[in-house]
N, CA, C and O of each residue as an XYZ file, in Angstrom:
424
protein
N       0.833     -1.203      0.000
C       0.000      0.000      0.000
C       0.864      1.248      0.000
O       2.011      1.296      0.442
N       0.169      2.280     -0.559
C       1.142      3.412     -0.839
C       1.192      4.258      0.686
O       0.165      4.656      1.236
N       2.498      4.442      1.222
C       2.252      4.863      2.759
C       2.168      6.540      2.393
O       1.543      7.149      3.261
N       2.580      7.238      1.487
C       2.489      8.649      0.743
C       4.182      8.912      1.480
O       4.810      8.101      2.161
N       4.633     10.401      1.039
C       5.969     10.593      1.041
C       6.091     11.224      3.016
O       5.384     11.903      3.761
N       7.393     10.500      3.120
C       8.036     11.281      4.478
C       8.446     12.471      4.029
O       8.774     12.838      2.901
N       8.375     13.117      5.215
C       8.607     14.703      5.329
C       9.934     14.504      6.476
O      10.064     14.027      7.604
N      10.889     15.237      5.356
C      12.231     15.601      6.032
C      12.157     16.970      5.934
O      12.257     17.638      4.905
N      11.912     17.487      7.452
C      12.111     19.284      7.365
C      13.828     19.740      7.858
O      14.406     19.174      8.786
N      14.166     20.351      7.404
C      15.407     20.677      7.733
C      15.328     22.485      7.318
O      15.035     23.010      6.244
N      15.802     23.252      8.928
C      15.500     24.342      9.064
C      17.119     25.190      8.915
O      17.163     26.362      9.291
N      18.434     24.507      8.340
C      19.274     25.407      8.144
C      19.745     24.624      6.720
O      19.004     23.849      6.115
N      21.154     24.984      6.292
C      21.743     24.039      4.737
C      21.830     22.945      5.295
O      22.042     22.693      6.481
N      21.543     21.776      3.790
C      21.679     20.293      4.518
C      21.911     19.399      3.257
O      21.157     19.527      2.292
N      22.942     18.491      3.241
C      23.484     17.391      2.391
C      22.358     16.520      2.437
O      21.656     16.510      3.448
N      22.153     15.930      1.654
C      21.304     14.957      1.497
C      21.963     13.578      1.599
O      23.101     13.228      1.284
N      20.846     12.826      2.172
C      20.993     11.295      2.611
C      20.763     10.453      2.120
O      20.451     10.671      0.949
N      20.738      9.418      2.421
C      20.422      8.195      1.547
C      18.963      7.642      1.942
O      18.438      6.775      1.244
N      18.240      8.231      3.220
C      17.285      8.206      3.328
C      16.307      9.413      2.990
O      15.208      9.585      3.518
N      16.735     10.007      2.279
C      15.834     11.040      1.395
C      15.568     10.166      0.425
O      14.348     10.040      0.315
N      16.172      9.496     -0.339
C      15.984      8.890     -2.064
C      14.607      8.573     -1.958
O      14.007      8.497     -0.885
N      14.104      8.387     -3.092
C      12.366      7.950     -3.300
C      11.252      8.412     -2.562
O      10.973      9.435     -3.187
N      10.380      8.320     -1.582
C       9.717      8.611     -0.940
C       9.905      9.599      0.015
O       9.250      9.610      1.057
N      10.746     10.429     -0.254
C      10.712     11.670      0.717
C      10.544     12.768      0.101
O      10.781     12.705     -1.105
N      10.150     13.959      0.584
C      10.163     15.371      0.526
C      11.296     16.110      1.505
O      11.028     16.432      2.663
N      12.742     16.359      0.817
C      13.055     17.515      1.591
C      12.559     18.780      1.622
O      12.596     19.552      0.664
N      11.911     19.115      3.121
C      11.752     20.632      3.384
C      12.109     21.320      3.793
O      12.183     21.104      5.002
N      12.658     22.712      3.370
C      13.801     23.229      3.632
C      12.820     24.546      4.065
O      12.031     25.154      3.342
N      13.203     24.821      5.763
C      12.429     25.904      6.717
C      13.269     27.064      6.731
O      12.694     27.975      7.327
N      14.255     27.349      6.365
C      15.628     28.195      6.569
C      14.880     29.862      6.296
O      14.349     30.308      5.279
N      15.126     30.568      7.778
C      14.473     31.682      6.996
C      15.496     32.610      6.717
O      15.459     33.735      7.214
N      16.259     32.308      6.090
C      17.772     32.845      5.141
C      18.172     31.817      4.022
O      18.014     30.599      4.118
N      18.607     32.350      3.156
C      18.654     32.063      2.006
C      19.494     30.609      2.484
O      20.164     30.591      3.516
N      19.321     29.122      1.371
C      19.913     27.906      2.271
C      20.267     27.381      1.328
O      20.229     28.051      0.296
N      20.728     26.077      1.252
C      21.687     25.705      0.521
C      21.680     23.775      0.351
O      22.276     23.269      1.302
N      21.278     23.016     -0.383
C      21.064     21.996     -0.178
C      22.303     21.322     -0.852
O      22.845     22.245     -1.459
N      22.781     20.567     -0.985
C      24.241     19.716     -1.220
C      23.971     18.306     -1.650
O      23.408     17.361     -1.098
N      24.504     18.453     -2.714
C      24.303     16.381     -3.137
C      25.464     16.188     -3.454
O      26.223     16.592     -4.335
N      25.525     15.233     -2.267
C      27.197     14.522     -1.959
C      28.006     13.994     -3.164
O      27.431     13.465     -4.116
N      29.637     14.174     -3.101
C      30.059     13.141     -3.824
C      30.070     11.685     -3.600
O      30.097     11.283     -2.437
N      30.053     10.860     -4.565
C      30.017      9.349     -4.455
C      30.594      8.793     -3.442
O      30.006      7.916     -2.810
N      32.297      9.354     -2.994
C      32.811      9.288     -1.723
C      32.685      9.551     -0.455
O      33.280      9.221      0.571
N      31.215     10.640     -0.897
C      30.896     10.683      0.745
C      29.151      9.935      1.088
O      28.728      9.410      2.118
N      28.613     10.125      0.038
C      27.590      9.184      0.201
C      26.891      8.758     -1.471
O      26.306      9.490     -2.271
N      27.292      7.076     -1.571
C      26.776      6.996     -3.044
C      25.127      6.360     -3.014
O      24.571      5.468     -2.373
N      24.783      7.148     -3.865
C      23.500      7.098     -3.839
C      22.962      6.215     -5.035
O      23.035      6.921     -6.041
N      22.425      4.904     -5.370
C      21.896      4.419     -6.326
C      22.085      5.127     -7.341
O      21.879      6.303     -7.043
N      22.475      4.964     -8.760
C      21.722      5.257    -10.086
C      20.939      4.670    -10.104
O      20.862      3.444    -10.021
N      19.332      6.298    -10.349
C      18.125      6.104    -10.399
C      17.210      6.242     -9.063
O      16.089      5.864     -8.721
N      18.528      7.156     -8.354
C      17.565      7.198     -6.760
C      16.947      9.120     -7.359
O      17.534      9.893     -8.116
N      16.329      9.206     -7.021
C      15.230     10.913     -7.319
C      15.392     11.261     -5.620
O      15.653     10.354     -4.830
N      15.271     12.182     -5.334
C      15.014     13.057     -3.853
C      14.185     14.864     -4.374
O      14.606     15.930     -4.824
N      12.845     14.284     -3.957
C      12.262     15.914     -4.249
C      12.380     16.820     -2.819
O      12.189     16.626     -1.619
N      12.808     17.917     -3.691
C      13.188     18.838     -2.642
C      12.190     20.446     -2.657
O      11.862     21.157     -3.607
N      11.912     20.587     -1.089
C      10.933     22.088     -1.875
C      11.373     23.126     -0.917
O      12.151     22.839     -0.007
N      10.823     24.535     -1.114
C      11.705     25.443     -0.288
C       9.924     26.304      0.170
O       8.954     26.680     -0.489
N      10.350     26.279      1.846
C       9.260     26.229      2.229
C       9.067     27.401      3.591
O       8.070     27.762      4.215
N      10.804     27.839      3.706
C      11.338     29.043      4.311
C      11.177     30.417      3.747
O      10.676     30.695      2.657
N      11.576     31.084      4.467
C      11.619     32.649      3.676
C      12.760     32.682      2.631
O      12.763     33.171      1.502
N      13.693     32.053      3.288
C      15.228     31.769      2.140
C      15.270     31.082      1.100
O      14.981     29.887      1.164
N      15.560     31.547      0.156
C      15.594     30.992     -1.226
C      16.374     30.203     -1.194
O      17.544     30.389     -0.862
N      15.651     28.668     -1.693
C      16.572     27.737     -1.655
C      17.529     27.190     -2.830
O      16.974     26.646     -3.785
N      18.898     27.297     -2.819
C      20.061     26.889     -3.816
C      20.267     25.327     -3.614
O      20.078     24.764     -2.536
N      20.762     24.561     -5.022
C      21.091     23.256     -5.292
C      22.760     23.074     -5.570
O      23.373     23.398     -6.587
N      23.120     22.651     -4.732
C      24.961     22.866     -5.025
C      25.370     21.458     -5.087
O      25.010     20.613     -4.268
N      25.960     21.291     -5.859
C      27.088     19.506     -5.837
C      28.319     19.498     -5.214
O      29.071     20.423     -5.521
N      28.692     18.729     -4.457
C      30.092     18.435     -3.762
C      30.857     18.709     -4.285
O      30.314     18.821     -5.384
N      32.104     19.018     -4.475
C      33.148     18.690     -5.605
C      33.375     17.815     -6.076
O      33.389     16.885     -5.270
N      33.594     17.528     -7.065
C      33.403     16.417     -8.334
C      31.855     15.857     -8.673
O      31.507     14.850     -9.291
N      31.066     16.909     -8.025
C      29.963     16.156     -8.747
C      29.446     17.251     -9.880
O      29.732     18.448     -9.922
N      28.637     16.528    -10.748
C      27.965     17.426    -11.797
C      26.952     17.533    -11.702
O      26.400     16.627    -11.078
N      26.230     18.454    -12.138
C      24.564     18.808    -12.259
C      24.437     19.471    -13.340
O      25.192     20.254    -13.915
N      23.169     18.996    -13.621
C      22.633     19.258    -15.307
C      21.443     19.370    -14.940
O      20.776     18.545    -14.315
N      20.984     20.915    -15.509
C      19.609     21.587    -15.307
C      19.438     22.835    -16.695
O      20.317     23.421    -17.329
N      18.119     22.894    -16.784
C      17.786     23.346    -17.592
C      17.735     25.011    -17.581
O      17.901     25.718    -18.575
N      17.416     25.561    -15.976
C      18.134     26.892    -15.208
C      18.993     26.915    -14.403
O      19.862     26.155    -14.831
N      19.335     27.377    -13.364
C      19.667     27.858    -12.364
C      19.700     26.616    -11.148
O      18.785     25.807    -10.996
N      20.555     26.644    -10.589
C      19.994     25.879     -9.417
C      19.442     25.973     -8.337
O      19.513     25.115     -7.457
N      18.577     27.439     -8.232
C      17.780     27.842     -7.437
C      16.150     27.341     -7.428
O      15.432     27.259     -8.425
N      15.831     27.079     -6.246
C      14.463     26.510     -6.732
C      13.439     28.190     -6.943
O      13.457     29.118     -6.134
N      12.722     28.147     -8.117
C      11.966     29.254     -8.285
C      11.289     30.404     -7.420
O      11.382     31.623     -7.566
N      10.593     29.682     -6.496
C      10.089     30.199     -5.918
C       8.952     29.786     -4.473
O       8.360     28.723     -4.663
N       8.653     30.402     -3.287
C       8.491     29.935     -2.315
C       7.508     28.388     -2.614
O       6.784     28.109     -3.570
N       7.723     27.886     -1.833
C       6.403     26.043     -2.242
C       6.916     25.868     -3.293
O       6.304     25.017     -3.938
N       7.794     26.283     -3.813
C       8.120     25.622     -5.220
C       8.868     23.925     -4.738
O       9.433     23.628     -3.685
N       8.639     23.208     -5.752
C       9.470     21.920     -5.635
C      10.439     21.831     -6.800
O      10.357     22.611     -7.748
N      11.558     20.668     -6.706
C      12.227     20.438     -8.114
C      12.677     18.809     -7.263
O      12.895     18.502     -6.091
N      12.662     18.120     -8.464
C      13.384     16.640     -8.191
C      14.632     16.316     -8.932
O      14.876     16.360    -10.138
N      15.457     15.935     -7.775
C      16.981     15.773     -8.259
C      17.425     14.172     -8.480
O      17.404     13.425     -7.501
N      17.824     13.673     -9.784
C      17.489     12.547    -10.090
C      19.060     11.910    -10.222
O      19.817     12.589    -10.915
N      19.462     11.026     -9.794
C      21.181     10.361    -10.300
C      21.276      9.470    -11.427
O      20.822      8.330    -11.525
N      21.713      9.923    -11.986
C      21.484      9.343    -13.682
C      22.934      8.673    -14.343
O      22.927      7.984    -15.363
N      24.212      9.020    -13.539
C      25.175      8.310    -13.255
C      25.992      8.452    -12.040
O      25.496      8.923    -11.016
N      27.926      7.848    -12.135
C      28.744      7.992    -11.191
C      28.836      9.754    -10.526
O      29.380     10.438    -11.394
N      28.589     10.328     -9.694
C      28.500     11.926     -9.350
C      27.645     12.606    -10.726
O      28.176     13.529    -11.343
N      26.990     12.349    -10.927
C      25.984     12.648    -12.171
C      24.704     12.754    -11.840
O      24.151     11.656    -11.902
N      23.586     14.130    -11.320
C      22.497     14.164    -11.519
C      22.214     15.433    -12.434
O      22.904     16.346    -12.890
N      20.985     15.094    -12.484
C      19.906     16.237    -13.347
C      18.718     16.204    -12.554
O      18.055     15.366    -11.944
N      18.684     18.237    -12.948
C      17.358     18.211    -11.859
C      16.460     18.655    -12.663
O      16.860     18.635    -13.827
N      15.335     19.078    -12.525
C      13.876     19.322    -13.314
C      12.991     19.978    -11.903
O      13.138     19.458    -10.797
N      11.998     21.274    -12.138
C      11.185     21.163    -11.993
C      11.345     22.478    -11.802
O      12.205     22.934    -12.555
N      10.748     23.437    -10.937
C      10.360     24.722    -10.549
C      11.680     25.360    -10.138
O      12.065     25.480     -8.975
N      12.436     25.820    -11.416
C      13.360     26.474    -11.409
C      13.544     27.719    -11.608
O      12.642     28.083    -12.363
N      14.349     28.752    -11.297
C      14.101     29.882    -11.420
C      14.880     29.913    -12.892
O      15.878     29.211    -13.054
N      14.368     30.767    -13.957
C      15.060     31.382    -15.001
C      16.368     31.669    -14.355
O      16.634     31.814    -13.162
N      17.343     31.732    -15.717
C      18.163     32.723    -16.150
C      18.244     33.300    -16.135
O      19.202     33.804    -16.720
């Protein structure tokens, strides 16, 4: 049965886990601008094909940053657009994601 998604609130910047992948919502409470982090492979490898949706739900505009050596591939910015906005960050290879969803322009 579908149990619906856990809610991970996290109220300052925060790396993501391995228990975010699939069924979670990171929510990010930060009421200053915050900063979410997707680890390198060396510090936490995450499945190819694990997704983690993330939404910004603070006053602070929430940013998408990669570890060093990792890459990200997006179609804007790695800011999520705008307040309740969501975007899902997907691992598509070795330090390799792409994100999609409520991004702020260029």
């Amino acid at each position: 049965t579908n149990q619906g998604l856990t809610i991970n609130t996290q109220a300052s910047d925060y790396m993501l886990q391995l228990v975010d992948a699939y069924d979670t919502l990171v929510r990010i409470t930060k009421a200053t601008p915050a900063v979410v982090t997707i680890p390198n492979d060396s510090t936490i490898n995450f499945p190819i094909g694990s997704a983690v949706l993330i939404g910004w739900n603070g006053l602070g505009q929430v940013s998408i940053a990669g570890e060093v050596g990792v890459t990200v591939d997006t179609p804007d910015t790695y800011n999520i657009g705008k307040q309740f906005g969501k975007i899902t960050a997907i691992k598509t290879g070795a330090n390799h994601w792409e994100i999609e969803g409520n991004l702020e322009p260029v």
